[in-house]
C-alpha positions in Angstrom: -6.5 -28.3 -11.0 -2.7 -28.5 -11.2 -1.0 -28.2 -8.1 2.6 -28.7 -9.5 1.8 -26.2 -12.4 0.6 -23.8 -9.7 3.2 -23.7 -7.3 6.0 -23.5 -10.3 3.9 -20.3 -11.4 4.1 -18.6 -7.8 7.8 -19.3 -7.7 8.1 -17.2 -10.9 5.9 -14.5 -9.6 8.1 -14.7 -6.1 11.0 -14.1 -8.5 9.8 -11.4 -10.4 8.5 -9.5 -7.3 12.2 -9.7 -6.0 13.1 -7.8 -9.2 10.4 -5.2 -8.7 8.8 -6.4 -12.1 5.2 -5.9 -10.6 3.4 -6.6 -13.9 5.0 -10.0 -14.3 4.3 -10.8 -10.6 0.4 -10.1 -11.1 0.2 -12.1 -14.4 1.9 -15.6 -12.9 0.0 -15.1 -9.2 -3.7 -14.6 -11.9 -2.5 -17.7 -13.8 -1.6 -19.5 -10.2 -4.9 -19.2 -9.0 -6.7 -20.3 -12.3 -5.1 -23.7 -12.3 -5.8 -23.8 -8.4 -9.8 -23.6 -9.5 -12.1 -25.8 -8.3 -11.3 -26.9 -4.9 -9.2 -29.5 -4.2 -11.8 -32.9 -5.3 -14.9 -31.1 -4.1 -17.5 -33.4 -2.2 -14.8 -35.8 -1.1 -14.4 -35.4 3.1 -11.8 -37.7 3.9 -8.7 -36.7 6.0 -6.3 -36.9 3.9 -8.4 -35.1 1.2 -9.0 -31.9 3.7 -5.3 -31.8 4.6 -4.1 -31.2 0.7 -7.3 -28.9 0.4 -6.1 -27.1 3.2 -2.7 -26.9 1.5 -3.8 -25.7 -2.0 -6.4 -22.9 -0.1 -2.7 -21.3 1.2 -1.3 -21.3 -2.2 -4.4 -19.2 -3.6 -4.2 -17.0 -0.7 -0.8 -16.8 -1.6 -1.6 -16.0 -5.1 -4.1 -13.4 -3.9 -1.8 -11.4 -1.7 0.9 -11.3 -5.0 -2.1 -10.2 -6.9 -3.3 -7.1 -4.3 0.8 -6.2 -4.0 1.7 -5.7 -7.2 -1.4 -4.1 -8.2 -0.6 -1.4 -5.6 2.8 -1.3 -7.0 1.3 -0.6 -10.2 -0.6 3.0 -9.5 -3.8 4.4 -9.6 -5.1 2.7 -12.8 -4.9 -0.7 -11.4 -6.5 0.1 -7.3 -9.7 -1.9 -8.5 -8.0 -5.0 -9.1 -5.8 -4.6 -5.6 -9.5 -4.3 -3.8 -11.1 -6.8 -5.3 -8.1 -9.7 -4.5 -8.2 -8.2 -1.0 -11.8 -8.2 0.0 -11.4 -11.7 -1.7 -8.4 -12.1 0.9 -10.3 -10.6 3.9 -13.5 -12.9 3.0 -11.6 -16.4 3.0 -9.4 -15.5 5.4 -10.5 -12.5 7.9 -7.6 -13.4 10.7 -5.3 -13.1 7.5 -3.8 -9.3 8.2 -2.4 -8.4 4.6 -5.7 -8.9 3.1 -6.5 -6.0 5.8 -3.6 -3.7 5.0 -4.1 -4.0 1.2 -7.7 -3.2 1.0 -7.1 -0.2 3.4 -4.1 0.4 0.8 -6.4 0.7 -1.9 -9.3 2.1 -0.5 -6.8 5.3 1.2 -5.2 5.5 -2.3 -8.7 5.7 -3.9 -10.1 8.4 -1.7 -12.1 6.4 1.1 -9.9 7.0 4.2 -13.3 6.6 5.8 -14.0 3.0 4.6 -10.0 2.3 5.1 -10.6 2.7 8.7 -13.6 0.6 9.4 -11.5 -1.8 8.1 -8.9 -1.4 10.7 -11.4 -0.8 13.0 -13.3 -4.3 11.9 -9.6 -6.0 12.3 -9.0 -4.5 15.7 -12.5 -5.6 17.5 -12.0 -8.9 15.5 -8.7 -9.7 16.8 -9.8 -8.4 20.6 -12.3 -10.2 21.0 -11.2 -13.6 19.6 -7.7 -13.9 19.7 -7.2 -11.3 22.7 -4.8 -9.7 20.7 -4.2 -6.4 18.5 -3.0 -5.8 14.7 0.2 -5.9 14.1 2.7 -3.0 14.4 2.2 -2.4 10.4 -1.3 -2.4 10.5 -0.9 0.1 13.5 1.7 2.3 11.4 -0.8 2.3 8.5 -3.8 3.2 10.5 -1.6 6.0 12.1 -0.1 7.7 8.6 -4.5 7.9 7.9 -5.3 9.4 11.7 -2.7 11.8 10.5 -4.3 12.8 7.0 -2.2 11.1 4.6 -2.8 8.6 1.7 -1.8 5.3 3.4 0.2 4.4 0.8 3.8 3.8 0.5 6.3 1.6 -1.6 4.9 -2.2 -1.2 7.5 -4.2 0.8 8.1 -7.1 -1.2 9.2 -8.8 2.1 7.5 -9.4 5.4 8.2 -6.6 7.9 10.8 -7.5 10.4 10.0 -8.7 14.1 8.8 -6.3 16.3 11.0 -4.4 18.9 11.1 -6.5 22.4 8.6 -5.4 24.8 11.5 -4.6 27.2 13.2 -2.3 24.8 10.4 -0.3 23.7 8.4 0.6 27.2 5.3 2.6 26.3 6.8 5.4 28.8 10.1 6.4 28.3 12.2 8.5 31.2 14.0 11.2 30.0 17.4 10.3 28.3 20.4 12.0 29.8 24.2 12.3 29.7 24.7 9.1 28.2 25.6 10.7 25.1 29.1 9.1 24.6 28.0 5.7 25.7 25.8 5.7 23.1 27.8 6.3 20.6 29.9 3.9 21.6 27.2 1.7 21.1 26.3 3.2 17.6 29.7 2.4 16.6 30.3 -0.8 17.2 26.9 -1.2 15.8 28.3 0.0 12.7 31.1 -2.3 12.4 29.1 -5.4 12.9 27.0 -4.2 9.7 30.3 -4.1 8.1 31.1 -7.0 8.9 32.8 -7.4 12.1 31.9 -8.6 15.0 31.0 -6.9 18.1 30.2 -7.7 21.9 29.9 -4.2 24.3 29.1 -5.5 28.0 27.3 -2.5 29.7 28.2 -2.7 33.4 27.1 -0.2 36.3 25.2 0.2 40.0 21.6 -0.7 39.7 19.5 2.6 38.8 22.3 3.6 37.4 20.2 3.8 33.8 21.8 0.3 32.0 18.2 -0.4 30.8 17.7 3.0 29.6 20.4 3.3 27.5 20.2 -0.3 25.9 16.3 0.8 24.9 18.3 4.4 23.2 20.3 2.5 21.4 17.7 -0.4 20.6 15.5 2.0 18.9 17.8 3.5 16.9 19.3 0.2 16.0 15.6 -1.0 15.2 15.7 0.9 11.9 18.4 -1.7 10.4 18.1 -4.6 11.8 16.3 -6.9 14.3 16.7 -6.6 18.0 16.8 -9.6 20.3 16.2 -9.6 24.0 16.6 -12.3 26.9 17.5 -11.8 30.8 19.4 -14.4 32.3 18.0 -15.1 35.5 19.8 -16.4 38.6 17.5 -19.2 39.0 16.1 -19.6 35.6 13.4 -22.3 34.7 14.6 -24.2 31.6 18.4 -24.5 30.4 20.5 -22.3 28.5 17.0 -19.8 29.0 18.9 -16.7 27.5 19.1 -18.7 24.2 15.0 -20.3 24.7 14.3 -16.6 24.6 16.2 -14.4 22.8 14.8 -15.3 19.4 12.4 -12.9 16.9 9.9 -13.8 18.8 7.5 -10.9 17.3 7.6 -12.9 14.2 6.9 -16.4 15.6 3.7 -14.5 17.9 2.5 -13.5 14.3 2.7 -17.1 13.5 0.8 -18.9 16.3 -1.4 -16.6 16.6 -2.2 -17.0 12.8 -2.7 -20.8 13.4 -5.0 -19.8 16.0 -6.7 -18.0 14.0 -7.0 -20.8 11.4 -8.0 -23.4 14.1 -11.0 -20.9 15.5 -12.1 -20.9 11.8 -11.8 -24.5 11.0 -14.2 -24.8 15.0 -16.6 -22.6 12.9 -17.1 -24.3 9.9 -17.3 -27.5 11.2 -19.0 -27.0 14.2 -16.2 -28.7 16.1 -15.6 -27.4 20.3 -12.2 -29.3 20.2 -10.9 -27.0 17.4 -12.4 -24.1 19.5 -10.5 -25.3 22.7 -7.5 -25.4 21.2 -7.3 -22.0 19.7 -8.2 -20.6 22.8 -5.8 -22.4 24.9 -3.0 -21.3 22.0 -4.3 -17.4 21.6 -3.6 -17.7 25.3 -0.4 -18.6 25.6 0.1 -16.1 22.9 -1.4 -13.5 25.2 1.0 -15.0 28.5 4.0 -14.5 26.3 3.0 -10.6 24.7 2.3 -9.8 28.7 -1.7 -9.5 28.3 -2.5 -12.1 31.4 -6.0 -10.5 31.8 -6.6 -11.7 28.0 -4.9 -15.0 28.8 -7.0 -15.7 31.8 -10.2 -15.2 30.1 -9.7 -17.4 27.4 -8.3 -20.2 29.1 -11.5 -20.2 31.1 -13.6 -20.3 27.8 -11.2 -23.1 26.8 -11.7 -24.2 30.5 -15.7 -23.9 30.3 -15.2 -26.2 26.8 -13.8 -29.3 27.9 -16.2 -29.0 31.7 -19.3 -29.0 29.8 -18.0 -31.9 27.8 -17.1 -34.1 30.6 -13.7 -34.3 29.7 -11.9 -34.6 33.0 -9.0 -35.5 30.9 -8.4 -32.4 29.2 -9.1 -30.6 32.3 -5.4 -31.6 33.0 -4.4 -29.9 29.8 -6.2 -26.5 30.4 -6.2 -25.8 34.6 -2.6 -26.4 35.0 -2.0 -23.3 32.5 -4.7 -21.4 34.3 -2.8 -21.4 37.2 0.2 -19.7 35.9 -1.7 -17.1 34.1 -4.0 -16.4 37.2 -0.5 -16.1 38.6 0.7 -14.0 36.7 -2.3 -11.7 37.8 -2.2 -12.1 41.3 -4.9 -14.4 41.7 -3.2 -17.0 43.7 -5.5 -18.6 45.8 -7.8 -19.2 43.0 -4.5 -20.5 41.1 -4.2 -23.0 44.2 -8.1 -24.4 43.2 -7.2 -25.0 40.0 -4.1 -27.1 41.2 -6.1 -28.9 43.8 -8.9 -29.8 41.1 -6.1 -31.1 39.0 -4.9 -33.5 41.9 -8.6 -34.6 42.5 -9.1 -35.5 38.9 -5.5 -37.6 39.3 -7.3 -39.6 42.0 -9.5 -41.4 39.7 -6.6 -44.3 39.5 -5.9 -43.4 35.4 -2.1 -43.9 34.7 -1.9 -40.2 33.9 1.6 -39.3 34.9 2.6 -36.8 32.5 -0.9 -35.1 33.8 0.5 -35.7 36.8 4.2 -33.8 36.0 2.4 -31.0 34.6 0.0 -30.6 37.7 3.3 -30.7 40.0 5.1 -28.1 37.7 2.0 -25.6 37.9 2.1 -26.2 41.9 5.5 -24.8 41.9 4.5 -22.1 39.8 2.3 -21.1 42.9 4.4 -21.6 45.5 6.9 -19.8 44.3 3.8 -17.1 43.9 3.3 -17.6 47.5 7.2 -16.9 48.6 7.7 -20.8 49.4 11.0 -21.2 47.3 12.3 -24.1 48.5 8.8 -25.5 48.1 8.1 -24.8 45.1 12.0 -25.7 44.3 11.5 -29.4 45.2 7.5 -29.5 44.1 9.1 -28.2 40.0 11.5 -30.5 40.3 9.4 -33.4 40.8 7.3 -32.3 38.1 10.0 -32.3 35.6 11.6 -35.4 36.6 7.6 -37.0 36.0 7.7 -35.7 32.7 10.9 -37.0 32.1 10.3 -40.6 33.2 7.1 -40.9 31.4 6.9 -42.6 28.2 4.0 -43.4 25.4 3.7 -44.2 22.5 4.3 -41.9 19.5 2.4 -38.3 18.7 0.9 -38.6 22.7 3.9 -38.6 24.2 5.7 -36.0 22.2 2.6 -33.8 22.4 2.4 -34.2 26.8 6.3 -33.9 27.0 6.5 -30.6 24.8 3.0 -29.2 26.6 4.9 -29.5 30.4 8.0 -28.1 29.3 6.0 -25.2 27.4 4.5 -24.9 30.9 7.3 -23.9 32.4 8.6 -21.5 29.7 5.7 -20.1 27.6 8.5 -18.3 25.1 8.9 -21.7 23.8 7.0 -21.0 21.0 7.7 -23.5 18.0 7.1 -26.3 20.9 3.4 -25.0 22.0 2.4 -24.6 18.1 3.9 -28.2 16.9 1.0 -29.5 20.0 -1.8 -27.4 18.4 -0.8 -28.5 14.5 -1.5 -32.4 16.2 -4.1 -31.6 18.3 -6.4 -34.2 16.8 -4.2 -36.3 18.8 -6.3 -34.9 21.9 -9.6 -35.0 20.4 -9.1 -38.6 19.3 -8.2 -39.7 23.6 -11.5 -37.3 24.2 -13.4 -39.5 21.9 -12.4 -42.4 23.5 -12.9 -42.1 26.9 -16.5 -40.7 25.7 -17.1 -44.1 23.9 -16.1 -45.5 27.2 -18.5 -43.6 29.3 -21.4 -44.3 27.0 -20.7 -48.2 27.4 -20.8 -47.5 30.7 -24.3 -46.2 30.8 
């Protein structure tokens, strides 16, 4: 194996993909992923060892995926080596969605729309039931093109597909768009001068009902096509500072991301047999879900994760999970039972353990449900003293970056790249599990 060799290959082949010299590309991704052959010093299970392993396994994905594309890119001769580096893909990595999208690729240009869409159909139960999530708009595109009786295939992006059009903007309903005509193209032009070059700002301003909204989603669609559309409200009282800015960030992409490291941390559960790894994919798919507005979803896999760390007497990491529960039975409705969660939270922070960032995110998940319950100036002074407990409190190293970054995430779930840095270092968790476990068998 030769790691440096390897990754100085797949820079060539990323080079000659961006030149659309498909040939070139397959034949450095093939020699890639023979000098990435065996596995990273097999039979060795130290740490260290499994994180470069882990590393090396993404460059031969990597080297995979180059393989499948340009061998799409190449025509009909070549669809039996695209299928067989994206089965290979699907196999090692079945969370992995462009393994998905080649082989149906391949499989639609080849004649077997059928098989294509068991495929799709195999991604979509996969991702519903473990993730609580669906493919991504691509994969829905793709699946759509075969409903309708064509081929599947098109002309292989050599780039990853833009984020996805804000939830806000694209409303699976529209109302009828009417006499906004020279608004919108108003809109449109301005639009065209800042992809020329210059700068723009248009403030739309009006009565409410008035149809704002509707003509920002008009001209986000259309707008969609060339670029990538941002959106964030700016709330009266908003939870975290300068929230417009949290929020308005290409957030489909970064969604595609965590959920992908969930994904990854459900496998690494499954081949190791490990329930920490398991608890902390749920707990991310769900905040995933919380953020994409499936709070059904998010509920029921915080209460796997939930069911997790009860069954291994881990009071501790009950303070990680019910806190989060509470907002997302929020979000539902389910208050009271919201309430429960907060008052189990408060029991466990009885036991006399100097848990005060446990206790900061308890007191920020109380607001949450006061402010459920109408009780704003309750819950006003109850998230304030939740913050001001994360603030003060201070640990040592990893543990205190990974409790501070969980209670703000708490408060804002859109703060994405914070909630996936605490599930990269989750061992951090499982190690504080292991320990107060060691404690309670000395105990007897």
């Amino acid at each position: 194996m030769d790691v440096a060799e390897a990754t100085a290959v797949l820079t060539s082949a990323r080079t000659a993909a961006k030149s659309q010299d498909r040939a070139t590309t397959r034949a450095h991704a093939q020699a890639a992923l023979s000098l990435l052959q065996p596995c990273f010093l097999p039979g060795m299970d130290d740490e260290w060892v499994h994180t470069r392993r882990l590393e090396t396994e993404e460059l031969e994905l990597e080297a995979l995926e180059w393989i499948a594309r340009a061998s799409l890119g190449l025509g009909s001769a070549e669809l039996g080596p695209a299928q067989r580096a994206a089965r290979e893909l699907v196999a090692r990595s079945p969370f992995r969605e462009t393994g998905h999208r080649f082989l149906m690729e391949a499989l639609a240009a080849d004649g077997n729309v059928a098989e294509a869409m068991r495929v799709y159909d195999d991604l979509r139960v996969r991702l519903r039931d473990e993730l609580g999530a669906a493919p991504a708009a691509e994969m829905q595109a793709l699946h759509q093109r075969l409903l309708a009786g064509e081929s599947g295939r098109r002309a292989v992006a050599e780039q990853p597909p833009a984020a996805a059009l804000p939830r806000r903007l694209s409303p699976p309903e529209r109302s009828i768009f009417v006499a906004r005509g020279r608004e919108l193209e108003v809109l449109r032009t301005a639009w065209n001068d800042a992809r020329a070059g210059t700068r723009r700002l248009v403030l739309v301003g009006g009565e409410p009902g008035i149809g704002k909204t509707r003509l920002a989603q008009e001209f986000a669609r259309s707008a969609y096509l060339d670029g990538t559309v941002l959106y964030a409200a700016c709330q009266e009282e908003a939870l975290v500072p300068y929230q417009p800015f949290v929020v308005a960030r290409p957030l489909g992409r970064r969604l595609d991301a965590v959920r992908a490291l969930a994904a990854r941390t459900l496998q690494t559960s499954r081949r190791t047999g490990n329930r920490w790894d398991e608890w902390a994919s749920r707990q991310l798919a769900a905040r995933v879900c919380a953020v994409r507005g499936q709070h059904q979803r998010a509920v029921d896999l915080l209460d796997a994760a939930l069911d997790i760390v009860v069954v291994g007497g881990a009071p501790y990491f009950e303070l990680w999970v019910r806190p989060e529960l509470a907002r997302a039975l929020c979000d539902i409705g389910r208050v009271e039972e919201a309430r429960e969660h907060v008052d189990r939270c408060r029991t466990i922070l009885e036991g006399g353990e100097d848990w005060r960032a446990r206790a900061g995110m308890t007191a920020v998940a109380a607001g949450i449900v006061l402010a459920h319950e109408g009780r704003s100036s309750d819950a006003a002074r109850v998230f304030a003293e939740g913050r001001a407990l994360l603030a003060r409190h201070r640990l040592i190293g990893d543990e205190a970056d990974l409790l501070h970054q969980w209670g703000r995430s708490l408060a804002a779930p859109d703060r994405l790249d914070e909630a996936a840095d605490l599930y990269r270092r989750h061992d951090v968790g499982r190690l504080w599990f292991e320990r107060v476990s060691a404690d309670r068998r000395q105990l007897g």
